[in-house]
N, C-alpha and C positions, 0 to 999 in steps of 0.2 A: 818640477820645481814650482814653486808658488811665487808668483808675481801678487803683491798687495797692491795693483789695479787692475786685477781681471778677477771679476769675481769668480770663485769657482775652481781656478785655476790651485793646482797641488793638492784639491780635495780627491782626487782617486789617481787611475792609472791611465787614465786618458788625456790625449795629451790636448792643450790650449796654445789656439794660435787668435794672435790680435792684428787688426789695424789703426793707425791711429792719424788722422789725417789734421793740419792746420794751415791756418791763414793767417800771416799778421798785418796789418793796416798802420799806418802812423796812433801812435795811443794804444792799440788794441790788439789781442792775440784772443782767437778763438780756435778751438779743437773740440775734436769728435773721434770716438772709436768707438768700435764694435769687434767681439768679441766671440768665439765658437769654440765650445770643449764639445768632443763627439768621441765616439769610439775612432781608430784606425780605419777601419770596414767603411765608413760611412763621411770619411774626409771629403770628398764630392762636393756636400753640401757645405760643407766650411768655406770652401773655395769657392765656393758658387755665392756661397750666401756674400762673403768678403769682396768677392768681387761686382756684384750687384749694388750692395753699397757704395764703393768706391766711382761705379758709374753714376748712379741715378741718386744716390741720398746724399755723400757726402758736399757739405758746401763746396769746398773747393773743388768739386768737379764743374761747375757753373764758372768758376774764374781764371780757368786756365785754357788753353786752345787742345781741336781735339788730338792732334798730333801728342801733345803733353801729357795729356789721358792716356792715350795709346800705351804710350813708355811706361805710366805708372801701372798699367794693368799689366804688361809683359813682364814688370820688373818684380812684381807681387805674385804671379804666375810661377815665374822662377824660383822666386822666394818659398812659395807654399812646394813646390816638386822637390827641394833640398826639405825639406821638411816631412816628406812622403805625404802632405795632404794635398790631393788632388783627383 
């Protein structure tokens, strides 16, 4: 299926899985994703790369405790195994 903000995504038979992480502040709302289309064979790196992100780039990894991080990578973890990339 083609999502019109992954790029990429609905262009073949491979399937795209997204993350999309945000912060909002009084005034302000900022978001970040990142995004992996791969073959099946090769989900690993989707989930590694999504997950790497969410640790070490996404802003809101910096503003939350690590406990919080914990859950969101458990929960993204489960999320990419129901989706067979892993």
């Amino acid at each position: 299926m083609n999502d019109p903000n992954i790029r990429g995504s609905g262009d073949g038979t491979d399937p795209a899985v997204a993350l999309y992480t945000a912060q909002a502040d009084p005034g302000l709302a900022n978001g970040q994703m990142i995004a992996c289309t791969l073959a099946p064979a090769a989900g690993s790196i989707c989930a590694a790369s999504l997950t790497f992100f969410l640790a070490t780039e996404a802003q809101v990894s910096t503003r939350i405790s690590a406990a919080n991080l914990t859950k969101m990578e458990k929960t993204l973890a489960a999320f990419l195994a129901e989706q067979d990339v892993s």
